[in-house]
C-alpha positions as CSV (number, residue, x, y, z in Angstrom):
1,X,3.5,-6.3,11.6
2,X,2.9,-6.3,8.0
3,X,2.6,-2.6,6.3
4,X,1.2,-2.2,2.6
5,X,2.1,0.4,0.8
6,X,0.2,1.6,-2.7
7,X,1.5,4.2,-4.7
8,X,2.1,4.2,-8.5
9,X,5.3,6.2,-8.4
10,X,8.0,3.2,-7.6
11,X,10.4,6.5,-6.3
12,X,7.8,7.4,-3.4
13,X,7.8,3.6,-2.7
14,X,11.1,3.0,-2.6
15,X,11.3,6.3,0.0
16,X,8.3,4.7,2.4
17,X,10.4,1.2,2.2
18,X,13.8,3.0,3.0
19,X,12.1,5.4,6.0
20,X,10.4,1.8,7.1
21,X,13.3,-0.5,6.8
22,X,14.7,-0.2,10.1
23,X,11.2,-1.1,11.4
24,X,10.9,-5.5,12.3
25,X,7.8,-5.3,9.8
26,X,7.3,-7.2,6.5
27,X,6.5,-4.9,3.4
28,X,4.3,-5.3,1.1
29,X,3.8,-3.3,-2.3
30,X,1.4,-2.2,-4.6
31,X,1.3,-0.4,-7.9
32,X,-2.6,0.9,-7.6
33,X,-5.5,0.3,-5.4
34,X,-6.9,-2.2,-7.7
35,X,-3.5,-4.5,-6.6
36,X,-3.5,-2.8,-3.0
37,X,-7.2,-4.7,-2.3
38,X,-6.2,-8.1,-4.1
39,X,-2.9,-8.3,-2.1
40,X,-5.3,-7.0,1.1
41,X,-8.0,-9.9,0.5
42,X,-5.0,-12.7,0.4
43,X,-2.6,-11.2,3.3
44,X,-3.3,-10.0,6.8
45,X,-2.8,-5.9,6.3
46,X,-1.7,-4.3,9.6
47,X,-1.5,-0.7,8.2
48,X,-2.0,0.7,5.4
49,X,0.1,3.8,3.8
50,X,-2.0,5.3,0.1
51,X,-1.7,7.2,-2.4
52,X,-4.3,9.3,-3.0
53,X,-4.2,9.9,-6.7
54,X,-3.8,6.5,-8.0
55,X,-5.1,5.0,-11.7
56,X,-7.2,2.2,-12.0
57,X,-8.6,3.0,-7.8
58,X,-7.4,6.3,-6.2
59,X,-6.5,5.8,-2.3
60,X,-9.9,7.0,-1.6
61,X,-11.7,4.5,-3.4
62,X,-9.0,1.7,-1.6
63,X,-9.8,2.9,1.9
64,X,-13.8,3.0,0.8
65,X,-13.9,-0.8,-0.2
66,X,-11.8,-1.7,2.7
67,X,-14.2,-0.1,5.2
């Protein structure tokens, strides 16, 4: 399973991968929605796990274009 997570703050990252690690799934990280959707349209995104208050795109925005 391959989970991506966006969120700006690196500390709230860092907390998703460490709560996830013990999961068998491949992580995958991204600064802003802008870098969640490029990383989206070259990988094969099982879940995805926002921030909703993001520069550049805001989660909202992500899960709109994803849709």
């Amino acid at each position: 399973m391959r989970i991506l997570v966006a969120d700006d703050s690196s500390s709230s990252r860092r907390l998703i991968r460490d709560i996830l690690g013990p999961l068998d799934a491949e992580l995958i990280e991204a600064r802003d929605g802008r870098e969640a959707l490029e990383k989206i349209r070259r990988n094969r995104v099982d879940l995805l796990i926002t921030d909703i208050d993001m520069p550049e795109m805001d989660g909202v925005e992500l899960c709109r274009r994803i849709k």
